[in-house]
Each structure stands twice: as C-alpha cells, then as structure tokens.
N, C-alpha and C positions, 0 to 999 in steps of 0.2 A: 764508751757508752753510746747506746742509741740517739737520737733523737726523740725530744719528747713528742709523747702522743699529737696528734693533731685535734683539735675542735672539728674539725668538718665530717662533716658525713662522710661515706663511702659512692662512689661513684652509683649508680640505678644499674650503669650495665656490667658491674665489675665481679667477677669468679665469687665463688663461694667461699673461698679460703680468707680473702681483700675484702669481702663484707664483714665477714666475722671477724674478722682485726679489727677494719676498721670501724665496727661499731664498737668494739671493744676501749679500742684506743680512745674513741672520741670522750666515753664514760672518764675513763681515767683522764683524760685530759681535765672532763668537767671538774673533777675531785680535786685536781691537782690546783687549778683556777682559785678553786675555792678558799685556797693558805695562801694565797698572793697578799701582801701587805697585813696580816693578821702578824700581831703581834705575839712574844712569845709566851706570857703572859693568856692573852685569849684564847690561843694554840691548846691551852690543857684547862683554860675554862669549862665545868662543869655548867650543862644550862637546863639539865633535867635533872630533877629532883632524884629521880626513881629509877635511873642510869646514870650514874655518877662518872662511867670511865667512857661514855658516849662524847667525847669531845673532839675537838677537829685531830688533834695529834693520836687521838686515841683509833680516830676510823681509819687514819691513813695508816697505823699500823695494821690494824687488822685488816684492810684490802691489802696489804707487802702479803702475809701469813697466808693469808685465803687463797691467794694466788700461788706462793709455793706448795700450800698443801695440795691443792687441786693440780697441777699441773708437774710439779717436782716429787712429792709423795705418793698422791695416788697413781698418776700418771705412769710415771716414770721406776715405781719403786722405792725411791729412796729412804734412811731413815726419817721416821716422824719424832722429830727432836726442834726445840724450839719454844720460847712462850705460846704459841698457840696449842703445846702438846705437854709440857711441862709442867704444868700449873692450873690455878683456877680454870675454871669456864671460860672469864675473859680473858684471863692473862696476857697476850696480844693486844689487847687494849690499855694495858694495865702500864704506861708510858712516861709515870711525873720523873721530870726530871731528864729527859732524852729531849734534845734541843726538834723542835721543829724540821729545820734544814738536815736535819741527819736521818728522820725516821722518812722524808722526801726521799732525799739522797736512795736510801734502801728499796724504797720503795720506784725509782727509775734503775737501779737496779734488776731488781724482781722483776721488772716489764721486760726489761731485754732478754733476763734468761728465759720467762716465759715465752716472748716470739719465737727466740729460737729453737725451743721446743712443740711449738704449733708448725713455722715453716717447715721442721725435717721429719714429721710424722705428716702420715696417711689423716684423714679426719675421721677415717674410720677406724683407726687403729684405738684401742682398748687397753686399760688402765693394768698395771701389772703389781701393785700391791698387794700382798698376800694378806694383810689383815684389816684392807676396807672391802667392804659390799660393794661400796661405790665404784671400784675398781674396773667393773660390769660399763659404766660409762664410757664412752668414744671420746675422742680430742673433740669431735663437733658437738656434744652434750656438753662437754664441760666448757666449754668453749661459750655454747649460750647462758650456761649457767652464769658464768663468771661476767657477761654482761649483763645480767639480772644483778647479780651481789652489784655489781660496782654502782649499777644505775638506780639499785635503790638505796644504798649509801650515798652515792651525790647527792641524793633528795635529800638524805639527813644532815650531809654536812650543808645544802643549801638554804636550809632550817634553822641551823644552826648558827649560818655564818651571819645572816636576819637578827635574828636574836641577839647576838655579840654586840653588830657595829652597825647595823641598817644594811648592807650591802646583798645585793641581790641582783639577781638574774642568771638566766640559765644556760647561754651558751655563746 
C-alpha cells in the first residue's frame, strides 16, 4: 500500500499531473484527519436530521465508491457493481455495522489504485465506459472533479466532526 496522502499543498512550481494529485491527496488526507480518535460509536453517529447515513463512516465510504466509479468504471471501463450501483441512491453510505478502520482501510486502498491509474494515463486520455455520458470526461476533469467531491465532503465531515466532539480545524 501507498503512503498516505500528504496535508501539504503541492509545490507553486510543480507539473500539472503533481498539482492535481496533489491537491487531490491533500483533500483526502483532510478527510482522512477527520476519523483520527473518533470513536466508533461517533463513526456512524447520525448528526442531521434529514440525512440520516451522512455520517463520518458514511462519507468515507462514499469518497472509496466515488473514487472507483470515476476513475475504475467510468475511466477505465470496468463493471459498475458495488453499493454505490447496487442499491438505494445512498447505498455507499449506507455502513452500520462496518468498523471505521475497515471502510479507512478500503478507502487507502481506493487511493493507490486510483494514482495508479492517473500516473499511467495521458490527462487527456477519455473515459471508456460504454453506458456513462460522463465517459466524454478526461483523467484531468475527472481528476478536478474528484478534488471538488472530496473537498466539499471534508467540509462535511469538518461539520460534523464539530458537532460530535468539538474538534476542529482544517488542515
């Protein structure tokens, strides 16, 4: 397994491929931060009324999914099989009972095989599933995107982690 993500920014003068990882990285790192000493117990605490599976174990699975769909389905081709395709809307979300350190676990998983699918493609290279539109996307779209999903999930699981136990801050 890789290394996990770094907190740091990416260097100001560093390739375009080194940015976009590593702003990518640093998101996930933010996310990953945010289950440090959370109990497991708070882990699947619901803390919105009107999002029930919005909970820290709940986001980190759905950043694992998001990341294989984008990058291993759309990207790549592969079947679209899994809780994020099998089930409810949320279903990727959908976690009680998956220990914390396992849906982690999956989820630095998920980051290595994604790098290594950003390191050996072109940025320009385009998406080869045959039954998403999205498909049309580049690695470097999807690539921004997936620092969008992850960075605006940080925020919610930084919202949330506030909410649980007090603890805060952002990077």
């Amino acid at each position: 397994m890789s290394p996990s993500p770094s907190r740091n920014r990416p260097a100001y003068d560093a390739d375009e491929r080194t940015q976009l990882v590593g702003w990518l990285d640093m998101q996930r790192a933010v996310a990953r931060w945010k289950c440090e000493g959370l109990s497991e117990t708070d882990a699947h605490r619901s803390v919105l009324p009107t999002s029930p599976h919005m909970t820290v174990a709940g986001v980190m699975s759905h950043l694992r999914w998001v990341e294989h769909l984008w990058y291993e389905v759309v990207l790549l081709g592969r079947p679209a099989v899994g809780p994020r395709f099998d089930g409810p809307e949320d279903g990727d979300m959908r976690v009680e009972g998956v220990p914390l350190a396992e849906l982690l676990d999956s989820y630095d998983r998920q980051i290595a095989v994604s790098n290594e699918i950003v390191a050996a493609k072109s940025l320009d290279d385009v998406g080869r599933h045959p039954d998403f539109d999205a498909s049309a996307a580049s690695v470097r779209w999807i690539t921004f995107h997936m620092i969008e999903e992850t960075a605006r999930h940080a925020g919610h699981l930084d919202a949330i982690r506030e909410i649980l136990d007090g603890e805060k801050g952002y990077y």
